[in-house]
C-alpha positions as CSV (number, residue, x, y, z in Angstrom):
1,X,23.4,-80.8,1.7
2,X,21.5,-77.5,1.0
3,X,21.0,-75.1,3.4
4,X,16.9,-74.9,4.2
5,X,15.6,-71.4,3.0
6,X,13.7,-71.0,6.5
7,X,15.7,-71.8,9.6
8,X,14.4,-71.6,13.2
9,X,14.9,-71.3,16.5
10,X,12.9,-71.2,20.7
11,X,12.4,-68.1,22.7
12,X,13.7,-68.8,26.4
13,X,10.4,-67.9,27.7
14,X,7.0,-69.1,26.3
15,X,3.8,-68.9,27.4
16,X,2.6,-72.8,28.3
17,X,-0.1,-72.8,25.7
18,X,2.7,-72.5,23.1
19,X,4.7,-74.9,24.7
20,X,4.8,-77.7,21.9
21,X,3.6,-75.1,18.9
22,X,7.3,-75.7,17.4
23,X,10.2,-73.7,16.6
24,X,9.9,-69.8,15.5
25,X,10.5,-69.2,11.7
26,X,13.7,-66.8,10.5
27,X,12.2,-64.7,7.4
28,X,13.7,-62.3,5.4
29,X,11.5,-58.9,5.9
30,X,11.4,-58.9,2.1
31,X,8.9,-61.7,3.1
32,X,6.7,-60.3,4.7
33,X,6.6,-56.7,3.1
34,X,8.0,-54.0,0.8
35,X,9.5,-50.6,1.6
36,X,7.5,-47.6,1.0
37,X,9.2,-44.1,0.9
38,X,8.9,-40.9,2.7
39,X,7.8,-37.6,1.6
40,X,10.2,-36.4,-1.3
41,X,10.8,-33.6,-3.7
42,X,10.0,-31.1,-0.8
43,X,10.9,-27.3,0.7
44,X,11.4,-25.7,4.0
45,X,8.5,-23.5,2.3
46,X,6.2,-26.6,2.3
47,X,6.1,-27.2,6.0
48,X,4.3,-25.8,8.9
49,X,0.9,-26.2,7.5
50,X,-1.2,-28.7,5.5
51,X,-1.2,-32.2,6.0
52,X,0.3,-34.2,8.9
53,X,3.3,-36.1,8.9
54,X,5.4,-38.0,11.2
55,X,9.2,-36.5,12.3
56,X,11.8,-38.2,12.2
57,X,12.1,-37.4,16.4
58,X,8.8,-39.0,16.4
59,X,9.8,-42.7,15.3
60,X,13.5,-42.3,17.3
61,X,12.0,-41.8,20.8
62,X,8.8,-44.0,20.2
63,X,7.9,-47.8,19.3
64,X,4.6,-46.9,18.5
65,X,3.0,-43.3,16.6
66,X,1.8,-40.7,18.2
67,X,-0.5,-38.9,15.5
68,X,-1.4,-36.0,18.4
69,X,2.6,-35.0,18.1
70,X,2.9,-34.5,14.1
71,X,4.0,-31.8,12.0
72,X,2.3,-30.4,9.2
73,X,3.3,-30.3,5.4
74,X,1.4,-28.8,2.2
75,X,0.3,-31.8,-0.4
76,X,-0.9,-29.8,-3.6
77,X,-3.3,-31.5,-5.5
78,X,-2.6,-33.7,-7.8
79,X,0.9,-34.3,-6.0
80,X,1.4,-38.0,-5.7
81,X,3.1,-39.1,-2.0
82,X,3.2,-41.9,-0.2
83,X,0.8,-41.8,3.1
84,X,0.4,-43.9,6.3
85,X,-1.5,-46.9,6.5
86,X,-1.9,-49.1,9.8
87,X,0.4,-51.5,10.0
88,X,3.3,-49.5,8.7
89,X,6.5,-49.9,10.4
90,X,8.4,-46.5,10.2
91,X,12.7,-46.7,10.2
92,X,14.9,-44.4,10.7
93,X,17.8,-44.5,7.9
94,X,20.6,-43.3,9.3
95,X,22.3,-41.7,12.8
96,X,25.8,-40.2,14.1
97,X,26.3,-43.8,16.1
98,X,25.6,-47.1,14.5
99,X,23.6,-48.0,17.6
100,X,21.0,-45.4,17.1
101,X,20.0,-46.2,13.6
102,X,16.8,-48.2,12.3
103,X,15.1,-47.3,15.5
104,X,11.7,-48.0,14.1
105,X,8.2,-47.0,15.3
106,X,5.0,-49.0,14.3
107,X,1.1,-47.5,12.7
108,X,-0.8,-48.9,15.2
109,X,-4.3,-47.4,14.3
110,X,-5.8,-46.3,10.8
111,X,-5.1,-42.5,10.6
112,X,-8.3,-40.5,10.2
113,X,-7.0,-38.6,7.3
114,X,-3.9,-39.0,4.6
115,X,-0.4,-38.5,7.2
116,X,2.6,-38.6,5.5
117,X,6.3,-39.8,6.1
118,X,9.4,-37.4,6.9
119,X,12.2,-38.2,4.4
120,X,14.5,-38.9,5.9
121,X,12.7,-42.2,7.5
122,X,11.3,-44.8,5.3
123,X,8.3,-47.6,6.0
124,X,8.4,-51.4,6.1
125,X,4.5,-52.1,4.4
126,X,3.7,-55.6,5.7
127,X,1.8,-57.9,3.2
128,X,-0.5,-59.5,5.8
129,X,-1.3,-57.9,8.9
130,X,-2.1,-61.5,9.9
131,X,1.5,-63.0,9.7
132,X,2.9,-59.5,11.2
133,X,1.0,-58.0,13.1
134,X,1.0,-54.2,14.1
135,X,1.1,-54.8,18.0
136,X,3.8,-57.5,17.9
137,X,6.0,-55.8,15.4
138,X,6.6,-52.7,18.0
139,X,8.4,-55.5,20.1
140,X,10.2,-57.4,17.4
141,X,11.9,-54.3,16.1
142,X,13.5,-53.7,19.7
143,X,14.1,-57.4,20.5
144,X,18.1,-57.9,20.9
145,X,18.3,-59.7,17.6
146,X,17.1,-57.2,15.2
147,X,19.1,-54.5,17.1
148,X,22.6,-56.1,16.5
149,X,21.5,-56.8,12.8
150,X,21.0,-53.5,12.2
151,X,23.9,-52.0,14.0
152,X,25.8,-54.7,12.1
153,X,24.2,-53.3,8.7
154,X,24.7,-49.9,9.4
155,X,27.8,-48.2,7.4
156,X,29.5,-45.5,7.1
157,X,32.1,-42.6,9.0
158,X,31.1,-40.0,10.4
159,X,26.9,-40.7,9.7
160,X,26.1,-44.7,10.0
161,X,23.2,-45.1,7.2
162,X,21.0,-48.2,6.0
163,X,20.7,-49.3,2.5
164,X,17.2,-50.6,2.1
165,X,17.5,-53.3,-0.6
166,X,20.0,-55.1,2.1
167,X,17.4,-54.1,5.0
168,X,14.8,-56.3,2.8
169,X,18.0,-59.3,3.5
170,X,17.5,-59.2,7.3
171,X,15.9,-61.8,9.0
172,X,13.4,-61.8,11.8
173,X,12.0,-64.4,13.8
174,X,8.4,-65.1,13.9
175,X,6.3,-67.1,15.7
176,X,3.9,-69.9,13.2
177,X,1.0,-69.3,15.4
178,X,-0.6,-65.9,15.3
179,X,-1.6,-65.9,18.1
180,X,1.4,-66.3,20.0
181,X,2.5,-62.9,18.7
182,X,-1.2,-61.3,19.8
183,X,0.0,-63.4,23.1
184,X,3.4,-61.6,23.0
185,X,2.3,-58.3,22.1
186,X,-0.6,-58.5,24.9
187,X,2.2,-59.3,27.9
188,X,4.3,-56.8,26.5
189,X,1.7,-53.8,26.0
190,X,0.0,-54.5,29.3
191,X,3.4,-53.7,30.9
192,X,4.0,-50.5,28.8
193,X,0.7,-49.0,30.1
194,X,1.6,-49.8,33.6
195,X,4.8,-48.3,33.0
196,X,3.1,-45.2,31.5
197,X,1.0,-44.9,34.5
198,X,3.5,-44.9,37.0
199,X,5.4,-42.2,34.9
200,X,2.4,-39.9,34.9
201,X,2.5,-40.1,38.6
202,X,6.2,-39.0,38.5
203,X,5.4,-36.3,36.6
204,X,2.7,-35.4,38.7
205,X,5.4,-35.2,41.6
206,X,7.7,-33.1,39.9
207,X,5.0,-30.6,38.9
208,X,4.3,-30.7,42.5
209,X,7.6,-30.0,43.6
210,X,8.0,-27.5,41.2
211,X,5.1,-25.4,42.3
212,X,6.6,-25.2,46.1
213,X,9.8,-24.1,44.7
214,X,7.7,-21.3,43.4
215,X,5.4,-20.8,46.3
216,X,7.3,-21.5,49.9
217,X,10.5,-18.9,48.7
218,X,9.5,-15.1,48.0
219,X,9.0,-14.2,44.7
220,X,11.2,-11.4,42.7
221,X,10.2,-8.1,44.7
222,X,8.7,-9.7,47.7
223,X,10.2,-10.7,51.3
224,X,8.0,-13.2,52.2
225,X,6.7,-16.5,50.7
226,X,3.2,-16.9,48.4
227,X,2.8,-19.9,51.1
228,X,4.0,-20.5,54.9
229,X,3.6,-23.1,56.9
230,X,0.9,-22.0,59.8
231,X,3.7,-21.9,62.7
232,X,5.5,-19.1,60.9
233,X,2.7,-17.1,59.6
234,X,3.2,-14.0,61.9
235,X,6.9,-14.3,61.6
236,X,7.6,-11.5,59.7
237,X,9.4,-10.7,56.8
238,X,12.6,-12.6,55.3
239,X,15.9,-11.4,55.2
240,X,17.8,-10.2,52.5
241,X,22.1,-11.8,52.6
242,X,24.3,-12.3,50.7
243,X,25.6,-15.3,50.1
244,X,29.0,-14.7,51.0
245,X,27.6,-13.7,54.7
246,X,26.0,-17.1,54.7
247,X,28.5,-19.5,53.1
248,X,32.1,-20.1,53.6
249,X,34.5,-22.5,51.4
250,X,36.3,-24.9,53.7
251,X,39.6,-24.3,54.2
252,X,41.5,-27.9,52.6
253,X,44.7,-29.2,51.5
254,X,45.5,-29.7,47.7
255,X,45.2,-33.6,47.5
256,X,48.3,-34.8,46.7
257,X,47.5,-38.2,45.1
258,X,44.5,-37.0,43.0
259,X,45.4,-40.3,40.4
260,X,44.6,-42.2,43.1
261,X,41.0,-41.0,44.4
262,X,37.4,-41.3,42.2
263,X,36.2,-38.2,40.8
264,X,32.9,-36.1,41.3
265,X,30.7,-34.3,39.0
266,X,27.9,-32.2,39.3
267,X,24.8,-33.0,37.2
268,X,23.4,-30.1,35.2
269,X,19.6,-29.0,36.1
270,X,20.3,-29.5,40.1
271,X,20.1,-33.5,39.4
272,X,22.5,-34.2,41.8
273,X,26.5,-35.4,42.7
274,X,27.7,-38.3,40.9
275,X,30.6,-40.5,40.9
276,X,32.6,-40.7,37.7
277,X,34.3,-44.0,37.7
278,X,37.0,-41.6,36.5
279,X,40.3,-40.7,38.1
280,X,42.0,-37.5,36.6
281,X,45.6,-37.2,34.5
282,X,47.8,-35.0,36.3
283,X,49.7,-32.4,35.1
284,X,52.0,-29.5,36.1
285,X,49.6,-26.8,35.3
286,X,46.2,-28.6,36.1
287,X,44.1,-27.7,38.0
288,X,44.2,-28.7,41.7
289,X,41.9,-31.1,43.2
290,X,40.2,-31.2,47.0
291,X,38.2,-33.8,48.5
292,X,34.8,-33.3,49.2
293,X,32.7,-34.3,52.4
294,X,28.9,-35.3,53.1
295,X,26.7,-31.9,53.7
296,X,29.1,-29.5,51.8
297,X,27.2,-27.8,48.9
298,X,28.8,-28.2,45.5
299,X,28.8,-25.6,42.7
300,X,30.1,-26.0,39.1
301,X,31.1,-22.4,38.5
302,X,31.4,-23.3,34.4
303,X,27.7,-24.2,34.8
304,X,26.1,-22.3,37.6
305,X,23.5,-20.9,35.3
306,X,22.8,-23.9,33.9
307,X,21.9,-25.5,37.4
308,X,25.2,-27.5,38.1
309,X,24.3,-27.5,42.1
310,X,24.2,-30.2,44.4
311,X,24.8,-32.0,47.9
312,X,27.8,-34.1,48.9
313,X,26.0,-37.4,50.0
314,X,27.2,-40.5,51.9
315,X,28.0,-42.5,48.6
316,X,30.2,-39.3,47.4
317,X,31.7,-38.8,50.7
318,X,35.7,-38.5,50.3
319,X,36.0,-38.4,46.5
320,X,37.3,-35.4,44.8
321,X,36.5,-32.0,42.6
322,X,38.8,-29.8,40.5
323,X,38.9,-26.2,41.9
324,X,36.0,-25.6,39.0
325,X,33.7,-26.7,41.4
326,X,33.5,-25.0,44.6
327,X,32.5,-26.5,48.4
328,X,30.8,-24.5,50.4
329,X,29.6,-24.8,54.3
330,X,27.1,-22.0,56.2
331,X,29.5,-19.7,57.9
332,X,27.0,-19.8,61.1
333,X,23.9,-22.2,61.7
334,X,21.9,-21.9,58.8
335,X,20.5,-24.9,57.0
336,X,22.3,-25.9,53.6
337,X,19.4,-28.0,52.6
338,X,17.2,-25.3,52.4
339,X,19.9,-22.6,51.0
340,X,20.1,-25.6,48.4
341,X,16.7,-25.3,47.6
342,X,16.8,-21.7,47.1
343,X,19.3,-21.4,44.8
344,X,17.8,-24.9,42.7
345,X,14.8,-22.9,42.0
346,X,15.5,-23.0,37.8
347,X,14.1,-19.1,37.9
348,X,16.6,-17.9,40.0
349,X,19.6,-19.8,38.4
350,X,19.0,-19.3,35.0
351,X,19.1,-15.0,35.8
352,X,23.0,-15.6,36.1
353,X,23.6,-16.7,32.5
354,X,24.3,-12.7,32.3
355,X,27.3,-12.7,34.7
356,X,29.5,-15.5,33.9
357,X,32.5,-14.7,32.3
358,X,35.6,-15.6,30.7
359,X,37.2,-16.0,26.8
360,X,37.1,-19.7,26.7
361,X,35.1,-21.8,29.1
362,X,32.5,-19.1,30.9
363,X,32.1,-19.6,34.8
364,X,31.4,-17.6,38.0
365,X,33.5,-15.8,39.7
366,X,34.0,-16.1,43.7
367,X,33.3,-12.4,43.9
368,X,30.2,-12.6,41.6
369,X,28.7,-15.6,43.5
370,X,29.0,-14.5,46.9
371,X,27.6,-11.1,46.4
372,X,24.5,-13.0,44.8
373,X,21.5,-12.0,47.4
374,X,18.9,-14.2,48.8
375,X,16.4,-13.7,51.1
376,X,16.3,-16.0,54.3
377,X,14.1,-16.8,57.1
378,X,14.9,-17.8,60.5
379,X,16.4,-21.5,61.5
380,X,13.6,-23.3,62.2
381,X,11.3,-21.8,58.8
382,X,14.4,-23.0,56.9
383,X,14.7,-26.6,58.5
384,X,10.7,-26.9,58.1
385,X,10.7,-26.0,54.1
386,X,13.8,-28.2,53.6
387,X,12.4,-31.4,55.2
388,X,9.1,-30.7,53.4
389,X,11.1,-30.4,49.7
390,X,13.3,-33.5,50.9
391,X,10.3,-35.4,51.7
392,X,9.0,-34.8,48.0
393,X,12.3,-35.6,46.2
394,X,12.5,-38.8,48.6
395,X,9.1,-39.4,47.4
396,X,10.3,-39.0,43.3
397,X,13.5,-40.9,44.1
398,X,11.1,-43.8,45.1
399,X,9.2,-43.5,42.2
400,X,12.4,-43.1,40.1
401,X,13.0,-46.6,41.1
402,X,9.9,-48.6,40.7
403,X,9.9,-47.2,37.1
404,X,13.8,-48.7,36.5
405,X,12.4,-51.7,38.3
406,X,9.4,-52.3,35.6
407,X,11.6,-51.0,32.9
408,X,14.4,-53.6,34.0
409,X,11.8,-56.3,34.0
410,X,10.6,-55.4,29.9
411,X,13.8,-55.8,29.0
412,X,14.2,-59.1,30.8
413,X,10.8,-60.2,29.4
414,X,12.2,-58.7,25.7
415,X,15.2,-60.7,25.8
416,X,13.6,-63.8,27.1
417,X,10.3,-63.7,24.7
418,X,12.0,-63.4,21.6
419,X,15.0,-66.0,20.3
420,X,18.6,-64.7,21.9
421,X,20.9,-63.2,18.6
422,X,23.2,-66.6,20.0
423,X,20.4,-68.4,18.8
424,X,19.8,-66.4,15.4
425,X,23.6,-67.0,14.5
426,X,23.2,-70.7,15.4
427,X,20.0,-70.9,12.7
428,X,21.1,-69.8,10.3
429,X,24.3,-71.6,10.3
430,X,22.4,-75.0,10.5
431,X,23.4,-77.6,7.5
């Protein structure tokens, strides 16, 4: 018997009004359109002004186009190109990782004047916008099938690349009813713009965060902060230590059994202690590793400058560092959240790039961190400006979370609205 030249298959979630509208179609995207090419035949010379046209950064990190964010290129007249049309679904051709090519990135809206295509991406024109349409196609092109087709098509060593004449041989599904994918595509955008929403307000929380960094420590040449909390307005000026007065490395035994014990890392940018899931390969003339306790203040001396600071918390409690990354405790009774703080502050980190040393891998000395100076206010000033910054990053971890929470969910709802790749392998190997 002959194979059928359409073969179908059933999301795991539908919406009840589509409930009996039948099995989705598998087509072949030559199908339902034909590849149009990016710009071509150009110069470094030609870009910076003229024209717009969309990066290739702009259809990796987005499923839809963002005309606000394009660069410019110079289209002489008479010079025939190839520009954007709604519709258009942009590809990128070809990646370092076979799981980061044909990211693609959909022409939601008409442009309001002739925008152009990077080369090194090319576009999917569909022949109806009817059959595949704009808003539904920004979903189909991340859905799980289409992902491990393309990672499947993708060839090559040390770049993965896409040929485009067998890109035109993949198959998608498609709903028969259009307006199951206008369904589809309304679920799925409704959720996108909540999910945008609740990422403005994070940002919003980190800009606010970041302004009483700036204003609740002195700035450069001054000994008290641009804001105080009322209680401590007449306290005086702060005062100037070095850190070496203030901190102390705990004294600890080499850890005999380091093989045996998880390892810690220290995020750059002051994001935190992490556990690896990794547990180190000894040798005779590694380095030594010490176990590290709740409270103690961790810095990566390779990457002090680059804001490799954090707090031992209960999850990391026990676990163990290199002597790369040193532990420090306040010598007396100072507050290590807020002395945290102080040196988190991106300003006053990045102004040691200048001091680390070394002929291979750079990093701070002992000597050159303890003599660093910072200026410091009595107990209780410290303990109120680190439960006030604690408070804020409690309030950003929080909203950390729900964002994971509705990005976990579009994924569930992406592999449940569209036909599992199980499903696509099942089709098309139907008699």
């Amino acid at each position: 018997m002959n194979k059928p030249t359409h073969t179908t298959a059933i999301p795991k979630l539908r919406f009840p009004e589509f409930a009996h509208s039948g099995e989705w179609e598998v087509i072949a995207l030559s199908k339902l359109g034909e590849i149009v090419n990016g710009l071509y035949g150009k110069s470094s010379e030609d870009f910076g002004k003229g024209k717009p046209f969309v990066t290739y950064k702009q259809v990796y990190e987005s499923s839809k186009v963002d005309f606000s964010k394009c660069g410019r290129v110079e289209i002489r007249e008479g010079e025939k190109q190839n520009n954007l049309v709604k519709g258009d679904i942009l590809f990128t051709t070809s990646s370092e990782t076979p799981h980061e090519v044909g990211f693609a990135s959909v022409v939601l809206i008409e442009p309001n004047e002739p925008t152009y295509l990077n080369s090194f991406c090319f576009s999917l024109r569909p022949f109806s916008l009817e059959q595949l349409q704009p808003e539904f196609s920004q979903y189909l092109f991340q859905s799980a099938a289409y992902r491990k087709s393309i990672r499947t098509l993708s060839q090559g060593i040390t770049r993965f690349n896409i040929s485009k004449s067998a890109f035109l041989k993949l198959k998608v599904f498609l709903p028969k009813a259009p307006a199951e994918q206008r369904k589809i595509a309304d679920c799925l955008t409704s959720l996108d713009a909540c999910i945008t929403l609740e990422q403005k307000k994070l940002e919003l929380l980190r800009t606010h965060k970041k302004g009483l960094l700036q204003q609740l420590f002195p700035a450069e040449g001054q000994r008290v902060p641009a804001l105080r909390f009322p209680e401590f307005a007449h306290s005086g000026e702060w005062e100037v230590k070095r850190l070496g007065e203030i901190l102390s490395e705990p004294l600890k035994e080499i850890e005999k059994k380091p093989n045996q014990i998880e390892l810690l890392s220290v995020k750059l940018h002051c994001k935190g202690i992490e556990n690896t899931g990794k547990y180190p390969t000894v040798t005779e003339r590694g380095r030594p590793y010490y176990r590290r306790y709740k409270g103690e203040l961790l810095i990566g001396r390779q990457n002090f400058h680059n804001g490799g600071i954090g707090i031992v918390k209960d999850e990391n409690d026990g676990k163990i560092c290199s002597n790369a990354i040193s532990s420090y405790l306040p010598r007396n009774n100072d507050d290590i959240v807020f002395i945290f703080y102080y040196i988190s502050r991106e300003d006053f980190y990045k102004n040691f790039s200048n001091i680390v040393n070394g002929t291979g891998q750079k990093e701070i000395t002992k000597k050159e961190f303890d003599n660093i100076k910072i200026h410091i206010p009595p107990l209780p000033e410290q303990r109120k400006i680190a439960s006030c910054l604690a408070s804020v990053d409690a309030l950003i971890e929080a909203q950390s979370r729900r964002i994971e929470v509705l990005q976990r969910h579009k994924k569930g709802l992406l592999q449940g609205l569209f036909p599992r790749v199980s499903e696509a392998e099942s089709a098309e190997a139907a008699p």
